[in-house]
MARMAR-790382 format. One record per residue (C-alpha): z, y, x; residue number from 0; residue in three letters. Coordinates in steps of 0.25 Angstrom, whole numbers, plus 5000, padded with zeros to 4 digits. Layout:
N
((Z; Y; X); NUM; ALA);
...
//
This chain:
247
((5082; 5017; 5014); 0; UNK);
((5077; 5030; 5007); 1; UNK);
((5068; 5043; 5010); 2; UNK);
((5072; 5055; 5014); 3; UNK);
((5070; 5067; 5006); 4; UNK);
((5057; 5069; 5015); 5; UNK);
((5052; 5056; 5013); 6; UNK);
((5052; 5057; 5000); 7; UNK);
((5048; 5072; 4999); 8; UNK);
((5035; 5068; 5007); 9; UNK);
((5033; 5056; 4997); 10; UNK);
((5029; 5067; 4987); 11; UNK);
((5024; 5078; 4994); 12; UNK);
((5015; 5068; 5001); 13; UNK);
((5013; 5056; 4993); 14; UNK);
((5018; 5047; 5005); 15; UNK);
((5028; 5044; 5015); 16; UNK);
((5031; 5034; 5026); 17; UNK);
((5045; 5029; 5027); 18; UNK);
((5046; 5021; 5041); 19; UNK);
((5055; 5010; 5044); 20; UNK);
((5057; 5004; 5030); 21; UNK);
((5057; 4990; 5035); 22; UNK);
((5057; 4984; 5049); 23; UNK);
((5046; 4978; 5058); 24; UNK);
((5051; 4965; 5057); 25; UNK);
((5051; 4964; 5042); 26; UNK);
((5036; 4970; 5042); 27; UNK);
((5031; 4959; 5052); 28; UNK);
((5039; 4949; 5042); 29; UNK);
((5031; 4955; 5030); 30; UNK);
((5018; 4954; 5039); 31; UNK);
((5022; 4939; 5043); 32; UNK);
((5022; 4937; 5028); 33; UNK);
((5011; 4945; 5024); 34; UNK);
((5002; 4936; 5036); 35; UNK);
((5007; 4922; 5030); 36; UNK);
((5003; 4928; 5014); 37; UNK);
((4990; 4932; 5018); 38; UNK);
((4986; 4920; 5024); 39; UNK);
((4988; 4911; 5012); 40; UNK);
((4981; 4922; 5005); 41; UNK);
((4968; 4922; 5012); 42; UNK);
((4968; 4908; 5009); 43; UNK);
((4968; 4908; 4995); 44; UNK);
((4958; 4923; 4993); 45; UNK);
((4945; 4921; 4986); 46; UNK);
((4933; 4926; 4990); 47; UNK);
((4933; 4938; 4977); 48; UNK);
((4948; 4942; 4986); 49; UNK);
((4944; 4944; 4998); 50; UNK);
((4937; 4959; 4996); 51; UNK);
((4951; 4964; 4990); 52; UNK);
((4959; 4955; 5001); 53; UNK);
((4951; 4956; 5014); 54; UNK);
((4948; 4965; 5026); 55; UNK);
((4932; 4969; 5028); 56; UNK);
((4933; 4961; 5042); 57; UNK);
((4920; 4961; 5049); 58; UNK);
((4924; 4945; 5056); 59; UNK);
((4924; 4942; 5041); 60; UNK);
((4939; 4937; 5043); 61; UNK);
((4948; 4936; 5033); 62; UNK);
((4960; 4947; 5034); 63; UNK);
((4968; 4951; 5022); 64; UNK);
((4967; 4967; 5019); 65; UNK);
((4979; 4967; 5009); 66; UNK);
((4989; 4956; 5001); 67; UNK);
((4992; 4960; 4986); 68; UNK);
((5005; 4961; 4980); 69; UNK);
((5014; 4956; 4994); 70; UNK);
((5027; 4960; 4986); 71; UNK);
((5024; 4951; 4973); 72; UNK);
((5019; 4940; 4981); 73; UNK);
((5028; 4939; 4995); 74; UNK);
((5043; 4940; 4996); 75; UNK);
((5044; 4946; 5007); 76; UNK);
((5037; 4958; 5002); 77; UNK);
((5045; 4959; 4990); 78; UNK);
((5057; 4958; 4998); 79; UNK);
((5050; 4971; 5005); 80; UNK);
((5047; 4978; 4993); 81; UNK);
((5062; 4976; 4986); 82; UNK);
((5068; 4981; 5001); 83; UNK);
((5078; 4992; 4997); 84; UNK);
((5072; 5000; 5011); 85; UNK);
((5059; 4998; 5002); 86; UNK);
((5065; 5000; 4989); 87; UNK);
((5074; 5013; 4990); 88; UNK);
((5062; 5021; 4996); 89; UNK);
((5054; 5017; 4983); 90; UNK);
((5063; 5021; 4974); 91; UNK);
((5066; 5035; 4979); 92; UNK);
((5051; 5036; 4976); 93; UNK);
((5048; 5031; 4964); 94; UNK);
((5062; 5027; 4959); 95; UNK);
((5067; 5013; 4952); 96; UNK);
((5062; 5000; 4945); 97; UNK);
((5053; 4997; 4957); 98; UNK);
((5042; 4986; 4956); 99; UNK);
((5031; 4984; 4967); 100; UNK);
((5019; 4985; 4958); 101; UNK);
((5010; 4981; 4968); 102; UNK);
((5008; 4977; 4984); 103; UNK);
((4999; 4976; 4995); 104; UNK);
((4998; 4973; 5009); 105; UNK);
((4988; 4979; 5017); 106; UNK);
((4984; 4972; 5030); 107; UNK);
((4973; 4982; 5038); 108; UNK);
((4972; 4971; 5050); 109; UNK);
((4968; 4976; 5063); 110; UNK);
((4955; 4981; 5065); 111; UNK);
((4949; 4977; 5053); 112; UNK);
((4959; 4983; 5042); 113; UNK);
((4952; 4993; 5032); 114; UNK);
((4953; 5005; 5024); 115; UNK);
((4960; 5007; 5012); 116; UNK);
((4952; 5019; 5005); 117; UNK);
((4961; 5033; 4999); 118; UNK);
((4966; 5028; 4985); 119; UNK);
((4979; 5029; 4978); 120; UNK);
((4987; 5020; 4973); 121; UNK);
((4988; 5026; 4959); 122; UNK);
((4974; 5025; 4957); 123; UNK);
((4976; 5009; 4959); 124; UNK);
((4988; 5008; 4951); 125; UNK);
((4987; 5017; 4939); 126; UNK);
((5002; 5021; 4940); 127; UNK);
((5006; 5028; 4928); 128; UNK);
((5017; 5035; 4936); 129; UNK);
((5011; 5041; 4947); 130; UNK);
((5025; 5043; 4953); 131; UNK);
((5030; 5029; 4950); 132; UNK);
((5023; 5021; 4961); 133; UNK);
((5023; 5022; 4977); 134; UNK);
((5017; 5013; 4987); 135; UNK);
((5026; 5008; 4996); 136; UNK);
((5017; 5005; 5010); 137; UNK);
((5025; 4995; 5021); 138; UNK);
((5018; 4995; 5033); 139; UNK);
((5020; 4982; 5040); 140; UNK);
((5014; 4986; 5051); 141; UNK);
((5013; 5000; 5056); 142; UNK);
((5003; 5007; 5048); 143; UNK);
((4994; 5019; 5059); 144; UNK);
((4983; 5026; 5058); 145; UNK);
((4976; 5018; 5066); 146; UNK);
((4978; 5005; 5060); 147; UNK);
((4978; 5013; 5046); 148; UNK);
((4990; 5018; 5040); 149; UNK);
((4989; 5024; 5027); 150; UNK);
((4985; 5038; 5024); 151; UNK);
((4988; 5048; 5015); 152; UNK);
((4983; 5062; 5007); 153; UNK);
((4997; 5068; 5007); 154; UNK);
((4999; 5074; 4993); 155; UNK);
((4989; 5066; 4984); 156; UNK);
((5002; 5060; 4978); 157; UNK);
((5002; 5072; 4969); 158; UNK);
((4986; 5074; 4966); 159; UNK);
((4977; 5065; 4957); 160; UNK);
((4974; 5050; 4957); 161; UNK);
((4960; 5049; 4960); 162; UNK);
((4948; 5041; 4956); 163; UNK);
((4947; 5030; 4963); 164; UNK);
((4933; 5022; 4966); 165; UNK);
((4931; 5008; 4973); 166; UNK);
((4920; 5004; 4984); 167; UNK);
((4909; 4993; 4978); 168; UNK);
((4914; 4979; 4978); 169; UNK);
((4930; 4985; 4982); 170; UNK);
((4935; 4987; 4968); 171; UNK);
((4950; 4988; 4973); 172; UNK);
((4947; 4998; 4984); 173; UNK);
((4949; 5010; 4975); 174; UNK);
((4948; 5023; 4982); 175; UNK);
((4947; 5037; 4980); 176; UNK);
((4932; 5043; 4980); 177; UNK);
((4927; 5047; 4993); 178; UNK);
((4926; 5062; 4987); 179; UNK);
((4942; 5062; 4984); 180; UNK);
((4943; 5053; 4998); 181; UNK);
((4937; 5065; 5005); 182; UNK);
((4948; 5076; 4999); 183; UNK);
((4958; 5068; 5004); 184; UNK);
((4967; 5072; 5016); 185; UNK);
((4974; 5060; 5021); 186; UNK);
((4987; 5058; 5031); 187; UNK);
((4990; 5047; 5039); 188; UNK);
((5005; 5039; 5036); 189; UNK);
((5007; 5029; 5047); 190; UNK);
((5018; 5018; 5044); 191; UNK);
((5026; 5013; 5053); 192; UNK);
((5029; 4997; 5051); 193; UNK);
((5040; 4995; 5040); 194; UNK);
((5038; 5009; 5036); 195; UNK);
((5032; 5012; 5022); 196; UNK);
((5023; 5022; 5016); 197; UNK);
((5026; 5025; 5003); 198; UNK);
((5015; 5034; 4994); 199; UNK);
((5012; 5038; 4980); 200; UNK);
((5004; 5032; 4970); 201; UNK);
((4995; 5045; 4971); 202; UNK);
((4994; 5046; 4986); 203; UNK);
((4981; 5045; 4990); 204; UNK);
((4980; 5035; 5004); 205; UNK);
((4973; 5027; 5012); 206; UNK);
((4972; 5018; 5024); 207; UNK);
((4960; 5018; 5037); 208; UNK);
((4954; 5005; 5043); 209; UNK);
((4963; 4998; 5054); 210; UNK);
((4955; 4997; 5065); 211; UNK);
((4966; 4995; 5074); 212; UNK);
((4972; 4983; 5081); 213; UNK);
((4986; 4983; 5071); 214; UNK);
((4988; 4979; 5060); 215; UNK);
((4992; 4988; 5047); 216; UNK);
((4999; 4979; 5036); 217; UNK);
((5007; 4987; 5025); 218; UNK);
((5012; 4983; 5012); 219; UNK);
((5010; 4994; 5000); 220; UNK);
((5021; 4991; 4989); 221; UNK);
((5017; 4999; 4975); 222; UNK);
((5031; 5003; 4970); 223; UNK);
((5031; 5007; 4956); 224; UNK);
((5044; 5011; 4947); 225; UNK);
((5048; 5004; 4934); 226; UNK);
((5040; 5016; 4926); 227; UNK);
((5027; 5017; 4934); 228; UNK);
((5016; 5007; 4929); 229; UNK);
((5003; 5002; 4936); 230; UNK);
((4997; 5008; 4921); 231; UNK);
((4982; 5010; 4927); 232; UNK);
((4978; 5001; 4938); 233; UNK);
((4966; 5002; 4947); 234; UNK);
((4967; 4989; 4950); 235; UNK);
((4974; 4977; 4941); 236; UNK);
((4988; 4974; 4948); 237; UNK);
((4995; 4964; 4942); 238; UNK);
((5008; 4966; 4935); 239; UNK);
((5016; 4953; 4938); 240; UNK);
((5015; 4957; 4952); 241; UNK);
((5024; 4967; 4951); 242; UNK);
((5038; 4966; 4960); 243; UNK);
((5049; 4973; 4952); 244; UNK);
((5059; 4978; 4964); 245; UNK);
((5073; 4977; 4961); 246; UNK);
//
């Protein structure tokens, strides 16, 4: 699989681009069967200090994940995902050879109850000393809308600054733009059809709305990086033996 020329034109021009049908349904629903399975035995074992970074605000006071860390290190099946030449081959048009997932996530936003993710960039968390060198990879394994809260973008911020980041009181890993640089900010919608996947620069300023709808919207964001771009200053600690080299 590749991208067209337009793909890949818009990639730069707007900092984004949604490629559809990457995978199939039935091998997102086998990812979500997974994902369902590891989560349990994760809330199991999460401590009380955990459950801020791990947890949705839920007003019942149930216990529903808001995101996994690191699926591709810790779960075969989304290693097998992220080594998937469909996978793979769109990658490296973008940002070349000597692939490694440097870090993963998997976002839940239940129904009804699934929050925001504030306007950041994933530069700012990850410190990359090659701007170029690292693209977010975003696999919706569900289908991703505006109303159960798809990402959005400010089309062309790939090519401004990094901004300063701040956190809200008590959410250290919630970094986020000021709300004076929030309110410059013109933002797109970019809808992702189940299987499809949203790929966007490290600069590229996004976000995500509540989901207050009756669907779920699960996704999985791979960082790619090349074998020249390092996390060089971090945000946030990541851990290096993490790191998935892809072949």
């Amino acid at each position: 699989m590749t991208m067209t020329e337009q793909q890949l034109e818009t990639y730069w021009l707007d900092g984004h681009v949604t490629v559809p049908d990457v995978f199939t349904a039935a091998e997102m629903d086998a990812l979500v069967a997974d994902m369902i399975d590891w989560g349990n035995e994760f809330l199991s074992g999460l401590g009380e200090q955990e459950k801020r970074w791990y947890l949705e605000d839920s007003p019942a006071g149930q216990a529903v994940l808001r995101k996994l860390d690191n699926p591709v290190f810790f779960r075969p099946s989304f290693r097998a995902i992220a080594g998937d030449p469909r996978l793979t081959s769109l990658v490296r048009q973008i940002i070349g050879d000597g692939l490694s997932v440097r870090f993963s996530q998997i976002f839940c936003k239940p129904p009804s109850i699934g929050g925001p993710k504030p306007m950041h960039q994933d530069n700012y968390y990850f410190g990359c000393d090659d701007r170029d060198g690292m693209v977010t990879a975003w696999l919706a394994l569900d289908d991703a809308t505006i109303e159960n809260g798809c990402l959005h973008f400010a089309d062309g911020s790939n090519k401004g600054p990094i901004y300063p980041h701040v956190a809200p009181e008590g959410r250290a890993f919630d970094l986020q733009l000021t709300p004076e640089d929030i309110a410059k900010q013109t933002m797109t919608p970019a809808p992702v059809p189940k299987g499809g996947i949203s790929f966007h620069h490290g600069n590229t300023l996004h976000q995500s709305a509540d989901n207050r709808s009756n669907r779920w919207r699960r996704a999985v964001a791979m960082h790619f990086v090349n074998d020249s771009t390092v996390f060089a200053t971090p945000a946030l600690p990541y851990d290096d033996s993490l790191i998935v080299a892809i072949a």
